[in-house]
C-alpha positions in Angstrom: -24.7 -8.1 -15.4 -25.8 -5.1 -16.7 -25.9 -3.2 -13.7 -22.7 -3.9 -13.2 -21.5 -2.7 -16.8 -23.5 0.5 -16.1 -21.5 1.1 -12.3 -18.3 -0.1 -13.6 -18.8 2.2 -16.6 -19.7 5.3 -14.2 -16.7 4.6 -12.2 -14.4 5.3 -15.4 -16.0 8.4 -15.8 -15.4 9.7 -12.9 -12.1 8.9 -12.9 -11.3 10.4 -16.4 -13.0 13.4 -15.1 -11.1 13.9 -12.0 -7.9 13.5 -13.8 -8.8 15.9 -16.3 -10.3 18.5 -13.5 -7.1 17.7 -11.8 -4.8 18.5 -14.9 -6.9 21.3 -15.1 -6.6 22.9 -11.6 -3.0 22.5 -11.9 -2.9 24.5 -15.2 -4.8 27.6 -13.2 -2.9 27.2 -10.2 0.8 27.1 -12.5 -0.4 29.5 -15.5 -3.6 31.6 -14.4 -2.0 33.0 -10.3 -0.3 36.3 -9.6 1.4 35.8 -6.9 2.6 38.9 -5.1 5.3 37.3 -2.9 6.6 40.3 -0.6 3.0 40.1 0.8 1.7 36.4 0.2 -0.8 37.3 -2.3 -2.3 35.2 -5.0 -4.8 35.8 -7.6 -6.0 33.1 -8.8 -9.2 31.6 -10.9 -8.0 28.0 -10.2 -10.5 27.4 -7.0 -13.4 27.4 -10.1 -13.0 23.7 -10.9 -12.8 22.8 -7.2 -16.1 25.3 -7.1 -17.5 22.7 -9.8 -16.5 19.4 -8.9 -17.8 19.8 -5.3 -20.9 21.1 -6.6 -21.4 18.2 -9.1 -19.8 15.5 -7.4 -19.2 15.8 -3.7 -16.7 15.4 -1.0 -14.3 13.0 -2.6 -13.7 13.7 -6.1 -13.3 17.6 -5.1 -10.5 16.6 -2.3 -8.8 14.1 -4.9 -8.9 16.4 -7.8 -7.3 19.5 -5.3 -4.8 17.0 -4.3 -3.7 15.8 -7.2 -3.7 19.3 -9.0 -2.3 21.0 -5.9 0.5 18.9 -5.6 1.5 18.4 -9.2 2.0 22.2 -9.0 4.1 21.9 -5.7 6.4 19.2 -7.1 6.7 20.7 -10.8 6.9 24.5 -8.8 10.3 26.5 -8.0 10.7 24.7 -4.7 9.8 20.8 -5.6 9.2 18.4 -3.1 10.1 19.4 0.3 9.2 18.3 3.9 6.3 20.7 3.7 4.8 19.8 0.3 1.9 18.0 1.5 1.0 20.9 4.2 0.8 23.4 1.3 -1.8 20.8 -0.6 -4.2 21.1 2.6 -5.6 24.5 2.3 -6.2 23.1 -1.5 -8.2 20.0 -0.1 -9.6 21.7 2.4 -11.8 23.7 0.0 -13.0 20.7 -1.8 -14.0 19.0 0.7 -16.1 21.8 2.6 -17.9 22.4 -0.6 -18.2 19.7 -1.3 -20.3 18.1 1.6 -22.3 20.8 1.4 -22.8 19.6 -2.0 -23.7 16.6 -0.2 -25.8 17.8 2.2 -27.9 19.4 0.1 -28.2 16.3 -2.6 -29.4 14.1 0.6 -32.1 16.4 1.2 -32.9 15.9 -2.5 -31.7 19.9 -4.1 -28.6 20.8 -5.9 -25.9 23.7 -5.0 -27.9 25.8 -7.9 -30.9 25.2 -6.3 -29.5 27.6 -3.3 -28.0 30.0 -5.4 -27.5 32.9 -2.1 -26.6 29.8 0.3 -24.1 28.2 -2.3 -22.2 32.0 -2.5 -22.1 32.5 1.2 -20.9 28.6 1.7 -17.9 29.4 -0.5 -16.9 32.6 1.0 -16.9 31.2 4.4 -15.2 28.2 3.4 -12.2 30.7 1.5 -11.7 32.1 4.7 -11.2 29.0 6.4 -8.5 28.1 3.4 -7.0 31.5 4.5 -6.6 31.0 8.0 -5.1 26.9 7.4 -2.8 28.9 4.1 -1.5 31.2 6.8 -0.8 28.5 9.3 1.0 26.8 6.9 2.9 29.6 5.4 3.9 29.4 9.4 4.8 25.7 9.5 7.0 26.4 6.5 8.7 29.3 7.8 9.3 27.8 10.8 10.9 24.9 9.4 12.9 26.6 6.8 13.8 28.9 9.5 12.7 32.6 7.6 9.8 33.1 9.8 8.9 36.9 10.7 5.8 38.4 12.2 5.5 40.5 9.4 6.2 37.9 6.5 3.3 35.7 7.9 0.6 37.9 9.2 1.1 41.2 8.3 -1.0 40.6 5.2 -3.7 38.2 6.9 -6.6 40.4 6.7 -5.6 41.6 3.1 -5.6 37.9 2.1 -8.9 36.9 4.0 -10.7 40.2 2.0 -9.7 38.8 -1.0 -10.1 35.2 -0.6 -13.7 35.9 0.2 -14.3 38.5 -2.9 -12.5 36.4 -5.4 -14.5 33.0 -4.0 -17.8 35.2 -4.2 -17.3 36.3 -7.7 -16.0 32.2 -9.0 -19.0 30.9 -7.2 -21.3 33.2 -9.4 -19.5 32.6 -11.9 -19.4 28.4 -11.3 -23.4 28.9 -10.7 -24.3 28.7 -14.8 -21.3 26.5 -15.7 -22.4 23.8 -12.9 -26.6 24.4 -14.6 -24.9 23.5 -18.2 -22.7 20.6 -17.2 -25.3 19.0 -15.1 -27.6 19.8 -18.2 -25.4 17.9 -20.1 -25.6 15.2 -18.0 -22.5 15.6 -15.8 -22.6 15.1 -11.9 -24.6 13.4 -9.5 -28.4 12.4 -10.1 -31.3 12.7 -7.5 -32.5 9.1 -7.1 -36.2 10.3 -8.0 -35.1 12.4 -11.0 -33.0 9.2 -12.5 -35.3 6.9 -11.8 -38.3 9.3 -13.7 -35.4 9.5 -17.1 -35.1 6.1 -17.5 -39.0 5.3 -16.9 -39.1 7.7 -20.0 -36.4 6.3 -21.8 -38.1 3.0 -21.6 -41.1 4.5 -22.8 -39.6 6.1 -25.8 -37.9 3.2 -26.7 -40.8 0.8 -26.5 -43.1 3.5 -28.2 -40.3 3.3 -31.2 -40.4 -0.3 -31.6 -44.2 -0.6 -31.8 
């Protein structure tokens, strides 16, 4: 029975954290992105809590949270909810979820993303070029569509956009790096097996060293 509290009760958490990350990554994406339009540019420091919650959570929670946040900012954006609103949310998702089975990856084989400090950097500049090459296919898609598709409009700043998807995802991963140390710290995020197991053998000692 108490097991089950302590799952149940882990489950809520999660899910008050993603929909807080979410609300979150749809604040940056809204609030905190120049956009330079005439080129396709954005500036943005939104991709730092996708950085985080792959890094502390994995696979899922980083694709749900980019998919929430991403499409709140589609539907509540100038254009709303069009055929194409769920292609623009897959660049978004695509992000999390790379990360984040790295993430993964890495917590099977018992280390965390900070652990790899070099390897985490390089994992999220490659991965912000692959959510520049699926953005430009669907800036494509879309233009296609809407019928306003050019040459020029869609690749004419692709290798503008891939240089600065890979400097701006270098600089939020080092920047993720000591915010990711502190939350886990704090006890956010996943838990090696072996490291849990070792805090509550000392809880249980602490506690039964108190009561004698």
């Amino acid at each position: 029975m108490h097991s089950t509290r302590v799952i149940k009760h882990a489950v809520l958490v999660r899910i008050a954290i993603a929909a807080v990350c979410s609300a979150l990554y749809f604040v940056l994406c809204s609030y905190a992105t120049i956009k330079i339009p005439n080129i396709n540019l954005h500036i943005t420091v939104a991709p730092l809590v996708i950085i985080v919650v792959a890094a502390l959570y994995g696979p899922l929670d980083a694709t749900a949270v980019a998919f929430i946040g991403a499409f709140l900012d589609q539907a509540v954006g100038p254009y709303g909810l069009t055929p194409t609103t769920l292609l623009w949310c897959v660049p978004h998702m695509a992000r999390g979820l790379l990360i984040g089975i790295f993430a993964l990856i890495l917590f099977r084989k018992k280390a965390y993303c900070e652990d790899k400090k070099a390897l985490f950097i390089i994992v999220c500049s490659v991965v912000a070029l692959i959510v520049t090459v699926l953005n430009t296919g669907v800036i494509a898609v879309d233009a296609i569509i809407f019928d306003y598709y050019t040459h020029s409009l869609v690749f004419a700043s692709l290798a503008a956009r891939l240089v600065l998807g890979v400097v701006t995802s270098a600089v939020l991963s080092v920047v993720a790096y000591p915010v990711i140390k502190a939350l886990r710290a704090a006890g956010f995020g996943r838990v090696i097996p072996e490291e849990q197991n070792n805090t509550e053998q000392t809880d249980s000692t602490e506690r039964e060293n108190t009561e004698s």
